[in-house]
C-alpha positions, -999 to +999 in steps of 0.1 A: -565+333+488-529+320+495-504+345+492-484+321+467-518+319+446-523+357+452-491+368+434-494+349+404-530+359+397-518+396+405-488+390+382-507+378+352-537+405+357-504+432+355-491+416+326-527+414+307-533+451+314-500+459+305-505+443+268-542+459+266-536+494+281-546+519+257-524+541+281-495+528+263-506+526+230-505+557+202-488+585+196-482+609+227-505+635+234-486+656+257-449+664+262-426+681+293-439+721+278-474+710+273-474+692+309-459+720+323-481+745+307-511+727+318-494+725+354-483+761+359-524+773+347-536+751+372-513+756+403-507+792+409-472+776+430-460+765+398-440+783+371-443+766+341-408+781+333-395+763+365-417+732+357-393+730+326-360+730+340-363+706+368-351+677+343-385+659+350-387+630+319-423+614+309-429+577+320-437+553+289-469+544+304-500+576+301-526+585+322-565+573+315-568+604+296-535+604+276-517+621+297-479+623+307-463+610+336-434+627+349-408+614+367-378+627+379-344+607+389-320+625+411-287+602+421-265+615+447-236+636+444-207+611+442-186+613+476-149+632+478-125+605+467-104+619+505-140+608+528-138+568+506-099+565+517-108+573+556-142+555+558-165+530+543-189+542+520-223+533+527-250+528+498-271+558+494-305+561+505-330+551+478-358+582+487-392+577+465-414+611+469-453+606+458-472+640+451-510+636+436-524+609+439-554+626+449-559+650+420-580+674+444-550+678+468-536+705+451-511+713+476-495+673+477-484+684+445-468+724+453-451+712+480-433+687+459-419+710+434-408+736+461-391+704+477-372+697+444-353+732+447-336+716+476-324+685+462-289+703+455-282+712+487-259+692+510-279+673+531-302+662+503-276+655+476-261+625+497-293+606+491-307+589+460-338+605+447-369+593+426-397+619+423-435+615+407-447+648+414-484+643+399-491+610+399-531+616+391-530+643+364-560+635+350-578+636+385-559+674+391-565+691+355-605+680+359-627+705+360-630+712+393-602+690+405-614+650+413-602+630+437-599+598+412-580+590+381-597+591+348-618+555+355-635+572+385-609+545+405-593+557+439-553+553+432-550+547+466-575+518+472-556+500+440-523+486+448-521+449+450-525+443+487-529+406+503-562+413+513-574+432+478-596+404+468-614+397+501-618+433+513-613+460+488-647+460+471-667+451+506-647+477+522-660+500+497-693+489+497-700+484+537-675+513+552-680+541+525-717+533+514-697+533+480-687+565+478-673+573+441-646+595+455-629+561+473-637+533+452-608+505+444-615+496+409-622+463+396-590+447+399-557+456+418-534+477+396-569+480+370-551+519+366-522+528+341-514+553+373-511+527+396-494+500+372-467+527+369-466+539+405-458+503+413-436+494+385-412+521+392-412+511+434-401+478+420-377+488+400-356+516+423-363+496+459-368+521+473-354+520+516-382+549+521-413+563+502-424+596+510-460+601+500-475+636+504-515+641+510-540+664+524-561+679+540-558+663+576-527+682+588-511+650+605-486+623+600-490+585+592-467+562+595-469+524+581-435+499+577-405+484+599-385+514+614-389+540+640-417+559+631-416+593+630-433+616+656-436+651+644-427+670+611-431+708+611-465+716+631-479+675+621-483+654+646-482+614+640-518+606+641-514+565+628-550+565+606-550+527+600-543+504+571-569+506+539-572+473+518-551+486+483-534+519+501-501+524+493-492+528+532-508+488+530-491+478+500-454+492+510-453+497+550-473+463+551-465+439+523-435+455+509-417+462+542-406+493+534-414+524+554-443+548+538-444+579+555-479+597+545-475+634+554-506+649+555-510+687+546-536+707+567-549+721+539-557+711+501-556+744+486-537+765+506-496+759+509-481+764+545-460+794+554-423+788+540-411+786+572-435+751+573-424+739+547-389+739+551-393+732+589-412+697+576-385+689+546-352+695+576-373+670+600-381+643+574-343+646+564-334+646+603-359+611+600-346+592+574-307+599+582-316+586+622-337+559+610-331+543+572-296+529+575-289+508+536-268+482+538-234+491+535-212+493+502-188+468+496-157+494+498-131+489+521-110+520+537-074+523+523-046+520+547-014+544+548 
């Protein structure tokens, strides 16, 4: 299918589900203490008292099941007024961090709150932040924990990749001997998760997107800069490009960098020392490699 022909057909399938999603529709089921609540019973990492004062807001969209989705904005701590009249300002970096979209990968989702303390601190604070720390909550409060949303759809075989129409479903269906845990739903963006997921990359553009998995205890790496070799104890370990993953959809289509860390283990958090050994490399990363465009502010002259 053209591309041309691709995007409007994906275009009016978004704006149709849009208008039909019973995710949108009713009365809200859950709010930030019920979300939290549920959150801090589930993940023994998370406090629901700490949950509640991270300033996370619920999405307009809601899960399969009715659900919230939480988002939290984070701009950057505006700049001395004494560094603007030496220097040009440059635009922050735009820094979108994905946690969950495999509900069964408990850990993509601990690590992303623990990150979150740390967004006040120096180094972080320059940068522009956008967080989704569970973006599958219906997959991660099942009972036990599923890998897909509330459809039985594979968030991360649904974004609306080039190649969706031609090799999603036979991808499923030849490589996976349709396996239920990875199948790409019927449509791209068929999932509230997914419409929102993508709706709010096209809305902050994003100049990097973090998105945190596990259990393979590795690094992937899909888009235009300098990948990345080694965060913490993970290894880049470049695991291809999926018809509807998000590494396709952004790295690929979207040319921006998607880095996919990997956790080695979907239960179990790393040591402290890990994880604050792979938040100082990916910040060492991004401030080496993702260079925005420059502001439009010239130094003052004495």
């Amino acid at each position: 299918m053209p591309s041309r022909l691709f995007r409007l057909s994906t275009a009016l399938r978004f704006a149709l589900l849009c208008l039909a999603s019973p995710a949108q529709a009713g009365p809200r089921q859950d709010d930030l203490t019920h979300w939290c609540a549920a959150l801090g019973q589930r993940l023994q990492s998370v406090a629901t008292r700490e949950c509640l004062r991270l300033g996370l807001e619920a999405a307009p969209i809601r899960s399969v099941e009715g659900r919230a989705l939480m988002i939290r904005d984070v701009p950057p701590r505006p700049p001395q007024l004494s560094s603007l009249s030496t220097r040009a300002a440059a635009r922050p970096v735009r820094i979108f961090v994905i946690g969950g979209i495999h509900g069964d990968e408990l850990t993509s989702v601990s690590i992303v709150f623990r990150w979150m303390e740390w967004l006040g601190e120096a180094r972080a604070s320059q940068h522009h932040w956008r967080i989704a720390p569970l973006s599958n909550p219906d997959g991660l409060l099942a009972r036990p924990p599923r890998r897909t949303n509330g459809n039985g759809v594979d968030l991360n075989r649904n974004f609306p990749t080039p190649d969706w129409f031609t090799k999603a479903l036979p991808y499923w269906s030849q490589r996976t001997g349709k396996d239920p845990r990875r199948y790409p739903g019927k449509a791209p963006l068929s999932e509230p998760e997914t419409r929102w997921l993508h709706g709010e990359i096209e809305r902050f553009r994003p100049d990097v997107i973090v998105s945190i998995h596990a259990p393979y205890g590795l690094l992937d790496y899909d888009g235009p800069a300098q990948e990345p070799r080694r965060f913490g104890r993970l290894n880049l370990n470049r695991l291809g490009v999926y018809p509807g993953s998000l590494g396709n959809f952004g790295g690929v289509h979207k040319n921006i960098p998607v880095i996919t860390i990997e956790l080695a283990h979907a239960t179990a958090m790393p040591s402290p020392h890990e994880q604050r050994q792979i938040w100082d490399d990916m910040l060492d990363w991004i401030e080496r490699h993702i260079a925005p465009a420059p502001a439009v502010l010239s130094a003052a002259k004495t």
